[in-house]
C-alpha positions as CSV (number, residue, x, y, z in Angstrom):
1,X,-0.8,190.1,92.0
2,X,-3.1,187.0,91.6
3,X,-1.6,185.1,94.3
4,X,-2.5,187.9,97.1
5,X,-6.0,186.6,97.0
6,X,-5.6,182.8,97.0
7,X,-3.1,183.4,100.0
8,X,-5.1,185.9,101.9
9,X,-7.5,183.3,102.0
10,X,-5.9,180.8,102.6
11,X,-4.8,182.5,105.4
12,X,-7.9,183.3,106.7
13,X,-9.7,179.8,106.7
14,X,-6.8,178.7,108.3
15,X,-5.3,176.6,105.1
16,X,-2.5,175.9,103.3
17,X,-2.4,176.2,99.5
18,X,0.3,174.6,99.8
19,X,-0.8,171.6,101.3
20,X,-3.7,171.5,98.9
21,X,-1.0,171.7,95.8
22,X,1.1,168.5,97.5
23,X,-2.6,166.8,97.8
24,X,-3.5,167.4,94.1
25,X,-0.2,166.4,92.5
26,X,-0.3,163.5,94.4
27,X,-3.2,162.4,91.9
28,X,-2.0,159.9,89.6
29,X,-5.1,157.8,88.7
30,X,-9.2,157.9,88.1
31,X,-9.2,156.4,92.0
32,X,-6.7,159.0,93.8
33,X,-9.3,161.5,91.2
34,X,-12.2,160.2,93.0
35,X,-10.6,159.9,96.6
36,X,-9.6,163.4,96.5
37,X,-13.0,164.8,95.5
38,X,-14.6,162.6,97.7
39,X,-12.7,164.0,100.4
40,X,-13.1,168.1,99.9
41,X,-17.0,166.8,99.5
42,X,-17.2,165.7,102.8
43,X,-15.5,168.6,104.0
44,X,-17.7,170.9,102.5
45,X,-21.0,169.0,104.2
46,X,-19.5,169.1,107.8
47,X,-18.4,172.6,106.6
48,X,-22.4,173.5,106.1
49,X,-23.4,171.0,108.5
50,X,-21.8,172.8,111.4
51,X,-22.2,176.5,110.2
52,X,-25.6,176.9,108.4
53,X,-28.7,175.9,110.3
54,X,-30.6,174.7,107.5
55,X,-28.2,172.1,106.2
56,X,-27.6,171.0,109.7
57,X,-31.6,170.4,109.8
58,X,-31.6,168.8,106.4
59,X,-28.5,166.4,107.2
60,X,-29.5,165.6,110.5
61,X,-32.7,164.3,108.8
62,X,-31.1,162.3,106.3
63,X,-28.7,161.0,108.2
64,X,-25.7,162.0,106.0
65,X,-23.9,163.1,109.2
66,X,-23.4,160.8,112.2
67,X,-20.6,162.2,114.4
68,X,-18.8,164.3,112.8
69,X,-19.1,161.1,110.0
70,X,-20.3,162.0,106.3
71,X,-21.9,159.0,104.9
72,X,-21.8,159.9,100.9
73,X,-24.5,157.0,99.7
74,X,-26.9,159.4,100.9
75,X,-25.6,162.2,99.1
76,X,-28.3,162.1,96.3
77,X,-31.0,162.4,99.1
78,X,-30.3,165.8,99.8
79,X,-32.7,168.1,98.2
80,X,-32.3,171.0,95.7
81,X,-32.2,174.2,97.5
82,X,-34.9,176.3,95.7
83,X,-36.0,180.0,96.6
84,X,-38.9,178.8,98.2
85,X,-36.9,176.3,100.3
């Protein structure tokens, strides 16, 4: 019964558990460790990037997108979302 959910949405966004699983067992070392999370963090900003306004605003100004392009050395200059933000 667990699994309904993770498939379901995989299946909605479109991915592939699956996949994912071959992608994480693949890890071996510190460096595939950091290579993978360095990856899903880059999808996650062109993920916000392209779908909420005010992260497209906020990377657009700091330049951590360029064509579709995540630059992570300018990860720390995004700033802390606050509720007066």
């Amino acid at each position: 019964m667990k699994q309904i959910p993770r498939i379901l949405i995989s299946y909605l966004t479109g991915n592939s558990y699956k996949k994912e699983y071959q992608e994480i067992i693949k890890i071996k070392s510190k460096d595939d460790l950091i290579k993978f999370q360095e990856n899903y963090l880059e999808k996650l900003i062109l993920h916000a990037y392209k779908n909420v306004r005010y992260y497209h605003n906020i990377f657009k100004e700091i330049g951590i997108v360029n064509n579709s392009t995540v630059n992570l050395s300018k990860f720390n200059k995004i700033p802390i979302l606050t509720k007066k933000s």
